[in-house]
C-alpha positions in Angstrom: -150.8 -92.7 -45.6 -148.6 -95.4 -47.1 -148.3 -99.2 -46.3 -145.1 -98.7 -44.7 -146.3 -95.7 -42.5 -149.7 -97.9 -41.3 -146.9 -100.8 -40.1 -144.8 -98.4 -38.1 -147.6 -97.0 -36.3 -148.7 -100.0 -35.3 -145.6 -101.2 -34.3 -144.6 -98.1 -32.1 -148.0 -98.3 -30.2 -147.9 -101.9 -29.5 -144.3 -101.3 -28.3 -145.5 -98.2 -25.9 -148.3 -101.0 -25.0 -146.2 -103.5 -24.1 -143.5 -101.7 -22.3 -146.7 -98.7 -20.7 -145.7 -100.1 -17.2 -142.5 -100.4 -17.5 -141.8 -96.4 -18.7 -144.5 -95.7 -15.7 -141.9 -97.2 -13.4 -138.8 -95.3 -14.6 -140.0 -92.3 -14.2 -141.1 -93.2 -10.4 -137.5 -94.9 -9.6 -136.2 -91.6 -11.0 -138.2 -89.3 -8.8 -137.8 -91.2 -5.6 -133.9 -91.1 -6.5 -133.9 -87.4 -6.7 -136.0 -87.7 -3.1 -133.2 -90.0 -1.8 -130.3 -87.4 -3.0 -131.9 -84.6 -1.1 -132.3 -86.2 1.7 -128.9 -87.7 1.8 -127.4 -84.5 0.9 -129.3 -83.1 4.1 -128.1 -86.2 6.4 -124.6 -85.0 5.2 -124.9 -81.5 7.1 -126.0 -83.1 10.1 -123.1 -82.8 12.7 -124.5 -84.3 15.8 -127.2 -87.2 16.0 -127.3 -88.1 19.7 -129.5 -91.1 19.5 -128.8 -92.2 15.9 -132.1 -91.6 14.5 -130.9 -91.2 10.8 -129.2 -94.5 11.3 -131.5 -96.5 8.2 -130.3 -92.9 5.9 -127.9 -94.8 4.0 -127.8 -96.0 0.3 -128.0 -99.7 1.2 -131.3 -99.2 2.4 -132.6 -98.0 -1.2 -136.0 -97.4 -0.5 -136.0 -93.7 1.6 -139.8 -94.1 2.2 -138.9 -96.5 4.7 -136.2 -94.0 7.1 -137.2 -92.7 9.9 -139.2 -89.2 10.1 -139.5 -90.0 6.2 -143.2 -90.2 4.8 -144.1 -90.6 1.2 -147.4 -91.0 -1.3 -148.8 -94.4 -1.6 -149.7 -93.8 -5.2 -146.8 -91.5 -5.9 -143.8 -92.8 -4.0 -142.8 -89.2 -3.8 -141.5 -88.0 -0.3 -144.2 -85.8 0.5 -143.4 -85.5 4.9 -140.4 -85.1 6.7 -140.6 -84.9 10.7 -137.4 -85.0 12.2 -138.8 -82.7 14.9 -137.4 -83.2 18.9 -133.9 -85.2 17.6 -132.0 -82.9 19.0 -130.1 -82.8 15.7 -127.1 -80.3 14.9 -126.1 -78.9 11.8 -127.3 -77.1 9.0 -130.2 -76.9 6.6 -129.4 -78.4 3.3 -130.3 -75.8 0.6 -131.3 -79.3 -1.7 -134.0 -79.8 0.7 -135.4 -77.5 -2.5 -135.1 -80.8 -4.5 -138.1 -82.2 -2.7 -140.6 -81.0 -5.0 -143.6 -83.3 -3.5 -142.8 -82.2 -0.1 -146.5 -81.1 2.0 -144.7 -80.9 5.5 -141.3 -80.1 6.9 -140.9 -80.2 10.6 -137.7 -80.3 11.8 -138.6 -77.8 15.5 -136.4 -78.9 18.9 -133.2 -79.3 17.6 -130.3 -77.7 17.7 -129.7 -76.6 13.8 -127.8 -73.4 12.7 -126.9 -71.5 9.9 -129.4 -69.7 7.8 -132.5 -70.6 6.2 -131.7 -71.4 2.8 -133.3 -69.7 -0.6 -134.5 -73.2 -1.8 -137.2 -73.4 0.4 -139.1 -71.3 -1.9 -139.1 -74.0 -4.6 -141.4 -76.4 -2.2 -144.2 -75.2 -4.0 -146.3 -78.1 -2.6 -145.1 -77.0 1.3 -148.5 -76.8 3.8 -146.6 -77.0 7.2 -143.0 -75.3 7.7 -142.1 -75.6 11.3 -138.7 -74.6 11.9 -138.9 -73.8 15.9 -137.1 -74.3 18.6 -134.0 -73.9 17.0 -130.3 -71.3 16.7 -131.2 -70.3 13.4 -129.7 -67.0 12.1 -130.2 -64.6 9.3 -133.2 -63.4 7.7 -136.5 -64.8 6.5 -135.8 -65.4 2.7 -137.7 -64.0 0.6 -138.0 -66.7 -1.6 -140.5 -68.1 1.4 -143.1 -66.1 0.0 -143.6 -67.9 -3.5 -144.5 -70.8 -0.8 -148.2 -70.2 -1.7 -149.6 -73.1 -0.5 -148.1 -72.7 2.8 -150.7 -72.8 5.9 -148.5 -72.6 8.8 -145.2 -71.2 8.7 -143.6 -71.2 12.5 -140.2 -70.1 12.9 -140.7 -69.4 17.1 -137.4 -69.5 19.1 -134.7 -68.6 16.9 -131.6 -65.6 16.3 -133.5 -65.0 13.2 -133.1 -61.2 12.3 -133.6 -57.9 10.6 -137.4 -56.5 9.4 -140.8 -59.1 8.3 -140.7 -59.3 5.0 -143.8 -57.5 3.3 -143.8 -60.1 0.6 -145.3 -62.5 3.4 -148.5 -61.1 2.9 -148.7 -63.2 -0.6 -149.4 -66.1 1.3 -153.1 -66.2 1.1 -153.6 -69.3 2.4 -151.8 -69.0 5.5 -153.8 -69.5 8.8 -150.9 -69.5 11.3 -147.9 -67.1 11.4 -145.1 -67.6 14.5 -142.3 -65.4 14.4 -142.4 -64.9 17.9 -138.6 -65.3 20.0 -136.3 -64.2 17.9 -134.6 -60.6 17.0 -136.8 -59.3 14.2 -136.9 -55.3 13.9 -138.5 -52.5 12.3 -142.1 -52.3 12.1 -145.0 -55.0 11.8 -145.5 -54.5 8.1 -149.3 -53.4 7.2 -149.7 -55.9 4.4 -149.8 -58.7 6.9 -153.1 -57.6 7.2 -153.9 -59.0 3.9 -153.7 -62.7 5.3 -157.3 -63.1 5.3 -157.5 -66.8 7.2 -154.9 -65.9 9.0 -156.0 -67.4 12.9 -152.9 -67.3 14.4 -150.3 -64.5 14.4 -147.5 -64.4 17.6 -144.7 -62.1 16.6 -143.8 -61.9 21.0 -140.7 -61.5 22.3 -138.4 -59.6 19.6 -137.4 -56.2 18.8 -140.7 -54.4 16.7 -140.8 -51.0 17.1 -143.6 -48.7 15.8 -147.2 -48.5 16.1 -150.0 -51.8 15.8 -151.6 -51.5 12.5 -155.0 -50.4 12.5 -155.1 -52.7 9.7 -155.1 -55.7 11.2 -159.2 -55.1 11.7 -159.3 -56.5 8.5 -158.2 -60.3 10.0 -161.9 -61.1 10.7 -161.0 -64.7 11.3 -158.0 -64.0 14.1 -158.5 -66.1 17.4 -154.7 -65.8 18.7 -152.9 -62.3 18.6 -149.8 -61.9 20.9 -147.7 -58.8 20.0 -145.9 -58.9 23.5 -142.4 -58.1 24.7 -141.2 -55.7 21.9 -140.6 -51.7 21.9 -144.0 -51.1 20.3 -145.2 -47.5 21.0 -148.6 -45.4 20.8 -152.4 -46.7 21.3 -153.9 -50.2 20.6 -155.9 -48.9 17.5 -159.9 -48.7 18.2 -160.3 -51.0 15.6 -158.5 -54.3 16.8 -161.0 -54.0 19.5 -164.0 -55.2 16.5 -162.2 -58.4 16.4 -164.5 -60.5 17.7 -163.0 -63.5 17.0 -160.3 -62.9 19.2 -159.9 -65.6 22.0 -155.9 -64.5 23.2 -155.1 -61.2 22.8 -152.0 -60.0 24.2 -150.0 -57.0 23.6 -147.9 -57.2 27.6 -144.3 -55.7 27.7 -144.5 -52.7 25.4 -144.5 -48.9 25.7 -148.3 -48.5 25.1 -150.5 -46.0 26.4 -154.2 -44.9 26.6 -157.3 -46.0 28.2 -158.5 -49.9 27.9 -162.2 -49.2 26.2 -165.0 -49.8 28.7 -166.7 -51.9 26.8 -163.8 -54.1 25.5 -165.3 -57.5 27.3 -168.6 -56.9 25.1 -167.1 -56.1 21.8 -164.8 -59.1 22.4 -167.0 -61.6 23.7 -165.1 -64.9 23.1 -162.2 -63.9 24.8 -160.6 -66.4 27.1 -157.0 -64.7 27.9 -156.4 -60.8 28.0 -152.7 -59.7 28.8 -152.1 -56.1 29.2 -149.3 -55.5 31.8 -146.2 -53.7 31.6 -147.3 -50.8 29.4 -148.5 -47.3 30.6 -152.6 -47.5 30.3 -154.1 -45.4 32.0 -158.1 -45.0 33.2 -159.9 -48.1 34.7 -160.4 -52.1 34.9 -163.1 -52.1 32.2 -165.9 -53.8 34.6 -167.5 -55.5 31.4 -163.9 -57.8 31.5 -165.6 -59.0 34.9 -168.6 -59.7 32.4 -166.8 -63.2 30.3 -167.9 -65.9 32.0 -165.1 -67.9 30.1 -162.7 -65.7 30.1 -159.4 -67.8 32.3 -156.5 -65.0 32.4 -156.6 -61.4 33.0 -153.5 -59.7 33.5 -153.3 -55.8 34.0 -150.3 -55.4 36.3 -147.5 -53.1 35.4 -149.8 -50.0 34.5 -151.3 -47.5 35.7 -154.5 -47.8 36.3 -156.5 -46.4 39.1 -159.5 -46.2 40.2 -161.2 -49.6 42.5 -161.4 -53.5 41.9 -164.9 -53.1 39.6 -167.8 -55.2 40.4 -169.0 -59.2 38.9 -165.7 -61.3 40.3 -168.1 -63.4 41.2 -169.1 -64.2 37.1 -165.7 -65.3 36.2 -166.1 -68.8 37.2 -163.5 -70.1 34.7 -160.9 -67.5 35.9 -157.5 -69.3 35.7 -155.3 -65.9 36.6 -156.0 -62.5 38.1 -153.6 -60.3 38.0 -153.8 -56.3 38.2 -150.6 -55.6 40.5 -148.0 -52.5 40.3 -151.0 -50.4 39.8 -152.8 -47.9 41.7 -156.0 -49.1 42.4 -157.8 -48.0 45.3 -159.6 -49.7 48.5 -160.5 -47.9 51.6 -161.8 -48.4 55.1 -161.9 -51.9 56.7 -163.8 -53.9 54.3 -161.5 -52.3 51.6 -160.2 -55.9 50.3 -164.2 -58.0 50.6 -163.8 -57.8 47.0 -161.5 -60.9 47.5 -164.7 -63.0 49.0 -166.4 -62.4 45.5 -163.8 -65.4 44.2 -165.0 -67.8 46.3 -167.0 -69.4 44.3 -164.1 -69.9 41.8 -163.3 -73.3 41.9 -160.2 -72.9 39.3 -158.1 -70.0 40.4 -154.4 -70.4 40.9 -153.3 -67.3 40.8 -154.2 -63.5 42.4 -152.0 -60.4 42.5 -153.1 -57.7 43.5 -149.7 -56.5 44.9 -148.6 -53.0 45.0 -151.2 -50.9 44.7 -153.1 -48.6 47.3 -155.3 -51.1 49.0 -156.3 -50.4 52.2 -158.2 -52.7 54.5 -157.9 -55.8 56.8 -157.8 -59.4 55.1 -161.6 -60.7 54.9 -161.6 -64.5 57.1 -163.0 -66.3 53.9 -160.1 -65.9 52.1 -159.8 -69.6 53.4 -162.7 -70.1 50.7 -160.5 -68.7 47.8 -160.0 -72.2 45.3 -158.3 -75.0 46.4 -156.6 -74.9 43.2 -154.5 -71.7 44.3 -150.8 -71.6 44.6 -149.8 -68.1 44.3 -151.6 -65.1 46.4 -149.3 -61.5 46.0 -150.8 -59.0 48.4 -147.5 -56.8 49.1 -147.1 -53.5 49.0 -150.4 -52.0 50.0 -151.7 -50.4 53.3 -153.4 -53.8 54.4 -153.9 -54.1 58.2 -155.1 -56.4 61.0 -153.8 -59.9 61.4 -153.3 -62.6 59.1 -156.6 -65.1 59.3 -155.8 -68.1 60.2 -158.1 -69.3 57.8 -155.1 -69.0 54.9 -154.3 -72.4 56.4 -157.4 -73.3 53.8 -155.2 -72.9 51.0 -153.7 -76.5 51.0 -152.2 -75.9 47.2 -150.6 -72.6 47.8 -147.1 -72.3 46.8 -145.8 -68.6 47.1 -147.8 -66.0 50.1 -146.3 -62.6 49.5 -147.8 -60.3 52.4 -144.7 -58.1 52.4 -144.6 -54.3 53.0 -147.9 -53.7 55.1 -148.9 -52.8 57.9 -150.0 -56.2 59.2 -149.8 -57.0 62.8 -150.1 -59.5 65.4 -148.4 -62.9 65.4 -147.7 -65.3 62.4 -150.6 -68.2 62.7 -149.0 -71.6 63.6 -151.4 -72.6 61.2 -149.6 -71.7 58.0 -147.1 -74.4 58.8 -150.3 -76.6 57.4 -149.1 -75.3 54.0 -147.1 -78.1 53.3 -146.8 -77.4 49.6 -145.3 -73.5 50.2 -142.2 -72.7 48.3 -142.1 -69.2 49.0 -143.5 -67.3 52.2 -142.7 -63.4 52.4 -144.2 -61.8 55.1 -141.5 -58.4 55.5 -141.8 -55.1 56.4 -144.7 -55.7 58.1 -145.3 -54.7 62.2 -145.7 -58.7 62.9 -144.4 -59.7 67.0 -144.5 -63.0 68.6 -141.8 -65.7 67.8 -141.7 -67.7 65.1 -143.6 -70.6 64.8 -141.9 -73.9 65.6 -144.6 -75.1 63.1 -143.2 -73.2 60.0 -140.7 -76.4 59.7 -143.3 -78.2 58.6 -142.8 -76.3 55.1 -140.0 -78.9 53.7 -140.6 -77.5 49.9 -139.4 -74.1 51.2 -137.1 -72.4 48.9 -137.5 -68.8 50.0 -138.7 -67.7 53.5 -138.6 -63.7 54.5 -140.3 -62.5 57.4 -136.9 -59.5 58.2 -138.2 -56.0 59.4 -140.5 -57.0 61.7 -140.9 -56.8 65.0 -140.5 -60.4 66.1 -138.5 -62.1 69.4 -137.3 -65.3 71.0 -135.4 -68.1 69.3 -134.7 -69.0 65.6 -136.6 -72.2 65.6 -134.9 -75.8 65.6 -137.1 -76.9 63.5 -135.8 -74.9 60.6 -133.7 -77.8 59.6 -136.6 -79.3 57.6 -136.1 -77.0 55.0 -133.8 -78.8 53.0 -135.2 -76.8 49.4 -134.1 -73.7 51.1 -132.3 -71.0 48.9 -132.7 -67.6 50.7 -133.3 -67.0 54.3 -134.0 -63.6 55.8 -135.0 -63.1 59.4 -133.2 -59.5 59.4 -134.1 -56.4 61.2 -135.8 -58.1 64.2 -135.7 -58.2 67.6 -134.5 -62.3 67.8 -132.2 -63.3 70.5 -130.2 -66.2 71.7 -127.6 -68.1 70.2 -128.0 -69.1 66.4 -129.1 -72.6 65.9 -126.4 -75.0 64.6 -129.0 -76.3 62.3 -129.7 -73.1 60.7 -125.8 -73.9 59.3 -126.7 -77.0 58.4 -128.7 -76.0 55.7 -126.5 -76.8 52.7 -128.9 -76.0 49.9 -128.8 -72.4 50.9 -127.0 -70.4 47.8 -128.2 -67.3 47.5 -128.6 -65.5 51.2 -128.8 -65.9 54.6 -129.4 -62.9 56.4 -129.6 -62.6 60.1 -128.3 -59.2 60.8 -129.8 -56.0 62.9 -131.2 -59.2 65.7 -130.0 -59.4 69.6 -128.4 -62.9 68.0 -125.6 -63.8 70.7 -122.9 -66.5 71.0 -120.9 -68.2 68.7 -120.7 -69.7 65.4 -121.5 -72.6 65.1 -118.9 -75.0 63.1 -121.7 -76.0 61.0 -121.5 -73.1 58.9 -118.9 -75.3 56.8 -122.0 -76.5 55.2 -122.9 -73.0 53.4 -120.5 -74.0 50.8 -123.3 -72.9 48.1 -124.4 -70.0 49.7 -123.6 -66.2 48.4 -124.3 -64.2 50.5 -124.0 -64.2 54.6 -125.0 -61.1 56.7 -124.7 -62.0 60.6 -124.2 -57.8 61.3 -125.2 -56.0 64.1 -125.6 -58.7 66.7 -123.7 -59.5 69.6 -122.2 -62.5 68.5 -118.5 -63.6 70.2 -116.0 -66.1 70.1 -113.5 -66.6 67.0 -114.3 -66.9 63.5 -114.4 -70.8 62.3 -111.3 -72.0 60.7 -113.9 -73.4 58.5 -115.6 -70.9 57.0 -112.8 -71.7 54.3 -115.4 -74.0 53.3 -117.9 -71.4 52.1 -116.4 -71.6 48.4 -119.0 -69.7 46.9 -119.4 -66.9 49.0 -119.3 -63.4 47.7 -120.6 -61.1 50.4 -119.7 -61.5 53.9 -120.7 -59.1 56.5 -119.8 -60.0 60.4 -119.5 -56.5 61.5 -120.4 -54.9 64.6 -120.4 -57.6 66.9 -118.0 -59.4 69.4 -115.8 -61.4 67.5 -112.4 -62.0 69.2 -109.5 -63.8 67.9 -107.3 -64.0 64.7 -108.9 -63.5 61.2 -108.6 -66.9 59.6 -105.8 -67.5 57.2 -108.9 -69.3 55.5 -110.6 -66.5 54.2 -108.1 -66.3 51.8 -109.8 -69.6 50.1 -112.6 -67.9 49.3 -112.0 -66.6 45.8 -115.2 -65.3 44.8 -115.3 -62.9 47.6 -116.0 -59.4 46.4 -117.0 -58.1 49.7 -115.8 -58.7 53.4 -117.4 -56.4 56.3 -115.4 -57.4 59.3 -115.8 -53.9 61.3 -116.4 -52.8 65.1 -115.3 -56.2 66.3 -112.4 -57.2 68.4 -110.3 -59.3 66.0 -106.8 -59.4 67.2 -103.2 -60.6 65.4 -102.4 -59.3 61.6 -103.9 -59.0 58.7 -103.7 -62.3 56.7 -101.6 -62.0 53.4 -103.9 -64.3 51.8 -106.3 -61.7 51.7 -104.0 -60.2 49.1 -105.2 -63.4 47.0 -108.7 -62.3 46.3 -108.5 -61.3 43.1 -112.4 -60.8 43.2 -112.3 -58.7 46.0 -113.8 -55.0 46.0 -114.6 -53.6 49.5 -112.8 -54.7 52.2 -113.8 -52.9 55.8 -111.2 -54.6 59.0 -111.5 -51.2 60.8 -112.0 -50.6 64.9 -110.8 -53.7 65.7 -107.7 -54.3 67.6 -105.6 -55.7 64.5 -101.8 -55.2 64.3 -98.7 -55.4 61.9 -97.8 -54.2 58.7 -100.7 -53.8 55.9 -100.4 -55.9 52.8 -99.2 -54.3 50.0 -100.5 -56.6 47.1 -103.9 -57.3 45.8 -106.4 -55.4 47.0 -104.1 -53.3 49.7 -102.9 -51.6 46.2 -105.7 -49.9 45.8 -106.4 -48.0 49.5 -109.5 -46.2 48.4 -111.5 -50.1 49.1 -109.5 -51.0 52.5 -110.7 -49.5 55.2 -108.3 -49.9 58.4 -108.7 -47.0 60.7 -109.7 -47.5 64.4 -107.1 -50.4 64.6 -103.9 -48.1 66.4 -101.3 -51.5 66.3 -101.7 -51.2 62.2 -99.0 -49.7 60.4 -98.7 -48.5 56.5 -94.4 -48.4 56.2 -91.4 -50.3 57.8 -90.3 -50.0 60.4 -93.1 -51.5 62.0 -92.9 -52.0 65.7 -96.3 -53.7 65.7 -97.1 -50.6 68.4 -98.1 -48.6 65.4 -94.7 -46.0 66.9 -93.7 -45.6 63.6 -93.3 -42.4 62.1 -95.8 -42.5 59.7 -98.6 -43.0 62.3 -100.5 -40.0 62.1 -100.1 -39.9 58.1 -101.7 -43.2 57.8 -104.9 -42.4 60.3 -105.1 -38.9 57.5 -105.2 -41.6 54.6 -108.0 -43.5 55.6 -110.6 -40.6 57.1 -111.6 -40.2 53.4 -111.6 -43.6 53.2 -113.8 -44.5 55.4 -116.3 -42.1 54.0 -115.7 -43.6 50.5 -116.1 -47.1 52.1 -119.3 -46.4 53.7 -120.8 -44.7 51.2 -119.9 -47.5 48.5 -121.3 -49.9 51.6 -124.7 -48.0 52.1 -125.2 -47.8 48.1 -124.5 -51.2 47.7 -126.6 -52.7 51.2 -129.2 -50.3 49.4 -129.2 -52.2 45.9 -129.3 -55.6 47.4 -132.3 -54.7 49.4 -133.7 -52.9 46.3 -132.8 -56.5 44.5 -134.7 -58.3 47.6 -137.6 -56.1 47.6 -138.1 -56.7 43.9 -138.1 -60.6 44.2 -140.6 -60.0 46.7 -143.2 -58.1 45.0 -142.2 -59.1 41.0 -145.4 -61.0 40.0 -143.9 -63.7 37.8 -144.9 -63.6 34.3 -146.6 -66.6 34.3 -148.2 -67.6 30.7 -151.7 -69.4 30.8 -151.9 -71.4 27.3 -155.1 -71.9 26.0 
């Protein structure tokens, strides 16, 4: 080597030397700038930040490390964390969030962000944690994800995201949580997920998966968290996923499964804490070693069709959070048919028991006053219980909803349930219950629904009704209450979905309080013997959409009023003895379906407009002053007389008809939020 070449090399190193820290620092500047593009570039598709939280993204502050949600690498000073998550940010995802090649986690859930997921994520190579839920995200899952292999947790809950999993997800060897759960993915669950050997966690809930459960997924010996519910999954759970030991949630509810729950399933999956079967078609028995987990908190069964009775070892399920085995057909017999119940009294943690609509027979055990403190909902409708109600329920002093509809339960309501100061929801119908009701019950000022219709009680709607000021649906129908109708009743303005009175001895007038319904939906004061005029201001009512008055006493004009109610899409005012014309401002109801004025002693022409167009859904007949054509006399002595009483025979088949159907699909409607056990979710 020459002189010359000895003297350069020496010179070029002592350069690099002296200048090592400065090239070191170059290079950094230049990375964090590429960080700082990215992220700018993402700021720049944001098109809503309610409370300014990217406020320090901006190029005078040159240091992005320093932004909010923004984390880097101490050593680095790479970006390497971004946690934007609960912003309620709108927009888009930039596709140069790619650019952010040191990225680890990217959590941007509870916003509001759109679009698609772009390609580019598949260049975070580093990526750990990709939570994207919680937002309107469409399109598919790219498939670029899946070169992601580093990725642990990939959660993409609560989105429009669409079309088949990808099969290519099962690359992603490392991943130990999977969330696809809540959007509208179809097609089948693809096999290869079963390849995800850590996986822990897989919830694809709540989308559209059709096909069978893979028998595959055996192979995920480390699963604790498996929810494949609310899809259109068909066939048997496969034998296999029973050997999962691991498995602490395991829920498979709202499907079109069928088959028999193994026997044995509480000892082959002995860590279990929540079990969710309902609304499939299984068949057979409860599997009494279920009643054998001593930790287990939920079990949920209802929706099937099992038979068979309530198995032994209630009394071992100490943790038990939820039982719930309703909209069955499980069996009880004889007296002490329902003493299974006592068996939970030494459950200090229950808050909820269905066991609703089924064919239990028997009287309700006194120590049902022992049940958990902790209890708010108790669902006992729809079986062939007897006796009377213990007063001992009074015990209950968390209980929120008692559903004791559609039994044969007799005797009077205690005064003692008016102890239950934190009820929302009492339903006591279609039961053989006499007495009056108790003045008490207005202790219940969290009320929202009260039901106690088809039964056979008397005397006086209670005053003290007007403490429920939560009250959303009242219905005290198809009893034997008499009297006039309190004028606090009316004064009830939180009512907005029903108050129903009808088929009662309910006499006098209306009170002008009813101005205050001007939420409620739905009135039905029928079949009483209720008098006096209608109130000018039931005008007020804006939101009603059902009205049925008929066959009572009312006298008088039909208010000009009614024609301010523009939601109304039925009016029952029939087999009364309203006088004067037929308001034209009926023919302003646009809404309007059914309208039923006949036997009545109206007179006049009939409207032609609005709803009078179409004759087949106005029923007039029984009113002989009513005429259809000029000349009018108001006598109804005009020739067309007899022609017009031959119009509306038919129609007054076709009216009653469309009346019972749809009388029949509100109570249908009623009788299903009586019994419906609500799908109440038990997180671990």
């Amino acid at each position: 080597m020459s002189y010359n070449s000895i003297v350069y090399l020496l010179c070029l190193v002592f350069f690099l030397s002296s200048h090592c820290s400065f090239c070191f620092v170059n290079t950094a500047e230049l990375s964090i700038v590429t960080d700082k593009e990215a992220l700018l570039s993402f700021k720049s598709l944001v098109s809503t930040d309610p409370s300014d939280l990217l406020f320090s993204w901006n190029n005078s502050n040159s240091n992005p490390c320093n932004w909010t949600g923004v984390y880097c690498d101490d050593v680095t000073q790479r970006v390497t964390r971004l946690d934007l998550s609960g912003f309620r940010l709108a927009g888009y995802i930039s596709p140069y969030i790619g650019n952010l090649s040191f990225l680890g986690f990217l959590q941007l859930q509870e916003n509001h962000l759109t679009g698609i997921i772009p390609d580019q994520i598949g260049d975070l190579s580093s990526l750990v944690v990709l939570n994207l839920s919680t937002n309107s995200i469409r399109g598919t899952i790219p498939l670029k994800i899946t070169m992601c292999l580093n990725l642990r947790s990939l959660d993409l809950t609560g989105n429009k995201i669409s079309e088949a999993i990808p099969e290519g997800l099962s690359h992603l060897l490392n991943l130990e949580s999977l969330k696809l759960g809540q959007n509208q993915l179809s097609g089948k669950i693809p096999t290869s997920i079963s390849n995800l050997s850590s996986l822990l966690t897989l919830n694809l809930a709540t989308n559209e998966l059709v096909g069978m459960i893979p028998g595959d997924f055996v192979r995920l010996q480390n699963l604790r968290f498996l929810d494949l519910s609310i899809n259109h999954l068909t066939g048997t759970v496969p034998p296999s996923l029973y050997n999962i030991s691991s498995l602490i949630y395991f829920a498979v509810a709202s499907n079109q499964l069928w088959g028999e729950i193994p026997c044995d399933v509480g000892e082959k999956l002995p860590n279990l804490l929540n079990f969710n079967f309902c609304i499939n078609k299984f068949t057979g028995s409860i599997p009494v070693s279920l009643h054998n987990l001593t930790n287990i908190q939920s079990i949920r069964l209802a929706h099937n069709v099992l038979s068979g009775s309530v198995p032994l070892g209630l009394e071992n399920l100490v943790e038990l959070l939820m039982y719930n085995v309703g909209f069955n057909q499980i069996v009880s017999s004889g007296n002490e048919g329902l003493e299974f119940i006592t068996s939970l009294t030494n459950n200090t943690r229950l808050r909820f028991l269905a066991i609703g609509d089924n064919l239990l027979e028997g009287a309700i055990p006194d120590p049902i006053g022992n049940l958990s403190n902790s209890l708010t909902n108790l669902y006992m409708g729809g079986n062939y219980i007897y006796g009377r109600i213990p007063a001992s329920i009074s015990h209950l002093n968390n209980l929120a909803l008692l559903n004791l509809s559609n039994n044969y339960l007799s005797g009077e309501i205690p005064p003692e349930i008016g102890q239950l100061v934190e009820m929302q929801e009492l339903c006591l119908a279609a039961n053989k219950i006499t007495g009056s009701i108790p003045n008490s019950l207005g202790n219940l000022r969290k009320l929202s629904v009260i039901d106690l219709s088809a039964n056979n009680l008397v005397g006086r709607i209670p005053t003290t009704f007007v403490g429920f000021q939560k009250l959303l649906w009242m219905d005290l129908s198809d009893n034997r209450l008499n009297a006039s109708i309190p004028k606090e009743v009316f004064s009830l303005s939180s009512l907005t979905t029903l108050l129903n009175l009808s088929n009662n001895l309910l006499s006098g007038p209306l009170p002008q309080e009813i101005e205050a319904l001007e939420s409620v939906t739905v009135i039905d004061l029928s079949n009483n013997n209720l008098r006096g005029s209608i109130p000018y201001v039931i005008g007020n009512c804006r939101s009603l959409e059902e009205l049925f008055m008929a066959n009572n006493m009312f006298s008088g004009f039909i208010p000009d009023t009614v024609g301010k109610l523009k939601g109304l899409a039925i009016l029952d005012l029939s087999l009364n003895q309203l006088s004067g014309t037929i308001p034209r401002s009926l023919q302003n109801l646009h809404a309007l379906q059914l309208l039923n004025l006949s036997f009545n002693n109206l007179e006049g022409l009939v409207p032609t407009e609005g709803i009078f167009k179409n004759l087949s859904r106005v029923n007039v007949e029984g009113n002989s002053k009513l005429c259809l054509n000029l000349p009018c006399d108001g006598k109804g002595g005009n020739k067309r007389r007899s022609t017009s009483v031959y119009i509306f025979v038919p129609i007054t088949i076709a009216i009653a008809v469309e009346r019972i159907s749809m009388r029949e699909a509100l109570h249908k409607l009623k009788r299903v939020r009586d019994t419906l056990v609500k799908p109440t979710l038990i997180t671990l």
